[in-house]
Residue, then its C-alpha position, 0 to 999 in steps of 0.5 A: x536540845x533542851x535548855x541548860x540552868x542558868x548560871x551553868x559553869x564548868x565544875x556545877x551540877x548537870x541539870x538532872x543532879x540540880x533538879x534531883x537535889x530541888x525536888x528532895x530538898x522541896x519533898x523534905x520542906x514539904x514534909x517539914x512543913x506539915x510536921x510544924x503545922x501538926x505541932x501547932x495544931x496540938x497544942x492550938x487546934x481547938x482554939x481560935x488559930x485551928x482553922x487558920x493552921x488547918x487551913x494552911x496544913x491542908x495546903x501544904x499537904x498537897x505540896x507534899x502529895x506533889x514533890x511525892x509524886x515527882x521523887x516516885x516518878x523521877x526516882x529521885x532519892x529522898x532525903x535520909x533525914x526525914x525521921x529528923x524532919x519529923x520530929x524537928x518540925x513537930x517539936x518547933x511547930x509544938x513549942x512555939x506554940x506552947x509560947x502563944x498564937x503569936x509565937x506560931x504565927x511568928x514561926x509560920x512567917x520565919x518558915x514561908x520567909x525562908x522557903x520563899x527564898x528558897x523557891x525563888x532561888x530555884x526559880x532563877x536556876x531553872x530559868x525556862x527548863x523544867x516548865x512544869x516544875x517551874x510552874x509548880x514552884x510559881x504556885x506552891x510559893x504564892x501558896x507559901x507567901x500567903x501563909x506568911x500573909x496569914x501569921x502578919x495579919x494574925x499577929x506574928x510580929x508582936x510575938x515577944x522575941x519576934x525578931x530574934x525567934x525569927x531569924x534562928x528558925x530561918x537559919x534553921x530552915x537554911x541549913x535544914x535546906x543544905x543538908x537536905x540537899x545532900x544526904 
């Protein structure tokens, strides 16, 4: 018999649905991410910040390309919102950095902020099942604190409005999370 999430109480999710809702909602960040990341490059790329966010986007392609795999593999719903996610993580991705490098690495760091929430939360709920997705998470969130490493370093909290900037787009990010969950 295999072993059962944490926290199981009577009324939750069996663990299939819970791993189903995770990877859809991780496929949707991913995808999320990359679309913020390409906004940024639009309007940085040719500037000092272009390797840092290609850099960055190309790891988080490989997130994507990863949770892809699993929602074909695991015939796993994707979310419906995507088209909403593409045009969302761009525009976001775009505008802050319309406001400066310092703006995008602001938004970078809110981003990996709430994601690493996001993925340690999961982390807790899997507990020993799901070894493999375990350990994918383990990786793509060191990947995702590093990320968020990057925009400190490169500035972000200098961003003018860094902390107010900061915490709309993690309650973006938390409802983006919820609803991706579900639809």
């Amino acid at each position: 018999m295999s072993a059962t999430l944490k926290n199981d109480l009577p009324g939750s999710l069996s663990q299939d649905e819970a791993v189903e809702r995770m990877i859809r909602v991780d496929h949707a960040g991913e995808y999320g991410a990359t679309r913020i990341y390409a906004g940024q490059l639009a309007v940085l790329g040719r500037g000092d910040k272009g390797d840092v966010l290609r850099h960055m986007l190309d790891q988080e392609k490989v997130h994507l390309k990863t949770f892809s795999g699993l929602i074909a593999t695991r015939r796993v719903r994707p979310t419906a919102l995507l088209p909403l996610w593409n045009l969302a993580g761009f525009a976001l991705g775009a505008a802050t950095a319309l406001l400066g490098e310092k703006a995008a690495m602001a938004c970078t760091v809110a981003v990996e902020e709430a994601i690493d929430e996001h993925y340690t939360a999961q982390l807790d709920t899997l507990g020993e099942t799901e070894p493999a997705l375990v350990r994918t998470i383990e990786a793509f969130r060191a990947e995702e604190l590093e990320h968020r490493d990057i925009g400190l370093e490169h500035g972000a909290e200098q961003a003018r409005g860094f902390r107010l900037m900061s915490a709309v787009i993690k309650t973006g990010c938390q409802i983006a999370i919820k609803i991706s969950e579900r639809i």
